[in-house]
N, C-alpha and C positions, 0 to 999 in steps of 0.2 A: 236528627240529633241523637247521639249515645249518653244514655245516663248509667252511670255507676254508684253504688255505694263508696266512701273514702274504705282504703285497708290501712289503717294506723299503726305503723311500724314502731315507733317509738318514741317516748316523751320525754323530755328535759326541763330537770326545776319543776316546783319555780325557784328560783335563782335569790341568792341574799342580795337585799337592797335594790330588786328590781321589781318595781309597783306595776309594769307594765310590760309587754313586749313588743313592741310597732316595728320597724321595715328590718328586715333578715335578708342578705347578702352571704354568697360563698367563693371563697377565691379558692379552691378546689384542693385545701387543705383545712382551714377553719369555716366554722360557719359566723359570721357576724351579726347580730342584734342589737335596735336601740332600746336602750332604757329610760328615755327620758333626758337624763344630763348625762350619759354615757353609751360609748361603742364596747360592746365585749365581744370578745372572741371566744366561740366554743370547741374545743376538742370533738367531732360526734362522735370519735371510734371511745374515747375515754367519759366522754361525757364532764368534763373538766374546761373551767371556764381559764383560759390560758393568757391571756390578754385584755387589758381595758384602757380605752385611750377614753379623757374626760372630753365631751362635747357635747355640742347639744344636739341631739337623737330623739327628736318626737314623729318622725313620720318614715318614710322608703329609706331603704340602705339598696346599693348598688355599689358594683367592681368592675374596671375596664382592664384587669389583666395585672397594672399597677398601682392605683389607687382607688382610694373609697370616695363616693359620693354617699351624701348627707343629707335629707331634709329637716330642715328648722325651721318654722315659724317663716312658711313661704320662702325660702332661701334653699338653694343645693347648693352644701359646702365640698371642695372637693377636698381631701384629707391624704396627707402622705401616711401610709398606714406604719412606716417604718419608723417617725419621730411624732407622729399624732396630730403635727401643725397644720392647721388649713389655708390649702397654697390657693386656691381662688375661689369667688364664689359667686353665683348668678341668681335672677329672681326664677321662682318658676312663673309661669303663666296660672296657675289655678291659684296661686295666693297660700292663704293659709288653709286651703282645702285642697290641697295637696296629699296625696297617702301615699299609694304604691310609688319605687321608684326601679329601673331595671336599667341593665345597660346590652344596649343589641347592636353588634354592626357600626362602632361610630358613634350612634345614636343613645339618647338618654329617654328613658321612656317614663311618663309620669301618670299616676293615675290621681285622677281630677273627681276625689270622692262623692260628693252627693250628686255632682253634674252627670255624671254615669260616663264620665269619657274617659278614655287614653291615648296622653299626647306626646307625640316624637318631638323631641326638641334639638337643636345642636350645640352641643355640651361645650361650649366654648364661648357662645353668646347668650345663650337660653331661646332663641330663635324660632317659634314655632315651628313647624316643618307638616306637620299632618296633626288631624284630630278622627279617630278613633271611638266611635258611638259602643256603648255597654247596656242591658238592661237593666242592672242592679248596681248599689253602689259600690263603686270599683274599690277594693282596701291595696294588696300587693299585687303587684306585676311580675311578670317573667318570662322569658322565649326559651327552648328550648325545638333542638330539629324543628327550628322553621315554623314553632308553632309557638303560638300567643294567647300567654294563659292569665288568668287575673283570682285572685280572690273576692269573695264577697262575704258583708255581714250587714243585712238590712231585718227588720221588723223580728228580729231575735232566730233568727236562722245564717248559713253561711254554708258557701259552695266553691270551691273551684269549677272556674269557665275556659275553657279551650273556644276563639272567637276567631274569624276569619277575617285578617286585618285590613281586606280589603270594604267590605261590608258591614262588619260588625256582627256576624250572625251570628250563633253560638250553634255551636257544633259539636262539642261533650260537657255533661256537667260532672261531675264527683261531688257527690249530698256527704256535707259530713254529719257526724251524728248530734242529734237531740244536745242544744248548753254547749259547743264546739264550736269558736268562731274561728275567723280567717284573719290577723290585721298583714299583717309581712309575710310574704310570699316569694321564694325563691328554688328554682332547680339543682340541683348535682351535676347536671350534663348526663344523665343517664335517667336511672325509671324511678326515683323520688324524688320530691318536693320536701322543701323545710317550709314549715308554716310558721307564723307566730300567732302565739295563741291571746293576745290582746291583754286585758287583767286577768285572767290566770295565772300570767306569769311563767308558763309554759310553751316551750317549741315541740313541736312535732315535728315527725318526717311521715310521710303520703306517698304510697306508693301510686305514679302515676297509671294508668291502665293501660293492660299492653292493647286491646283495643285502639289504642291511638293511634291513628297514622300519622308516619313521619313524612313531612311536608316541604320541600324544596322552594321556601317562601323569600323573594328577594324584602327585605329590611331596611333595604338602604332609604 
């Protein structure tokens, strides 16, 4: 296993009217965060919050290319990002301990907080598909090349985990610093992370470690 230090690129907010920050999604021009009763959209090059659809946003944010998915209060809403309405919606399997939420491949990836899992589901049913073992509790999800990374914030500490989705093993961690947690977790498609910083009220970006090996991982 490789462990790293996080290298903290840059902070945002905290944000007016936002008590928290939970699941962070990127659709490869804005970055998305829940605040509770709302979706905002952040500029990262401006740093300018450019977008807010009113919903309800307490856990994972996820994007399949055209729309947003939601967790609520055990619920993934799926959301037209373009009029803000929620065109369907499914239970997840972890209930209201639901946190991270990602989208890979087809698949909806849910992280099932205190239970230390993450679970594929098919975003169309909510249909389990696989369950996914973690050592710590799981907060954001995210894939990126083939690799399956999750955030953590247990006993007043928090990490990124790069995990081998076949076994669960952990395979790099990223320690971030001392008071720095993990709730939303999401890639760029290249070598940073957007984090959400939980009540701080704060996103970051994390430079992933080029240490990583990029991993030719079938997801389906």
């Amino acid at each position: 296993m490789n462990t790293f230090q996080a290298h903290i690129v840059r902070e945002y907010g905290p944000f007016p009217g936002a008590e928290a920050i939970h699941g962070v999604s990127y659709d490869g021009r804005l970055v998305w965060f829940a605040t509770g009763e709302k979706l905002q959209a952040l500029d990262p090059a401006s740093g300018e919050v450019v977008r807010t659809i009113d919903v309800a946003a307490r856990a994972g944010t996820a994007y399949d290319g055209r729309h947003l998915f939601q967790l609520a209060d055990g619920r993934i809403n799926k959301i037209d990002p373009g009029t803000g309405g929620v065109i369907a919606t499914i239970a997840s399997p972890a209930g209201e301990d639901s946190s991270g939420l990602a989208w890979a491949e087809g698949s909806l990836w849910v992280g099932h907080y205190k239970a230390r899992r993450i679970l594929q589901l098919d975003p169309e049913t909510g249909t389990l598909l696989r369950v996914i073992a973690a050592e710590r509790f799981v907060t954001g999800v995210t894939w990126v090349d083939g690799q399956l990374w999750h955030g953590t914030w247990e006993d007043g500490a928090s990490d990124l985990r790069r995990l081998d989705p076949a076994s669960g093993e952990v395979q790099e961690v990223v320690g971030m610093p001392s008071g720095t947690g993990v709730s939303g977790l999401e890639s760029d498609g290249a070598d940073l992370f957007f984090c959400g910083g939980g009540e701080s009220g704060k996103l970051r970006t994390v430079r992933r470690p080029r240490g990583a090996a990029r991993a030719d991982v079938n997801r389906s």
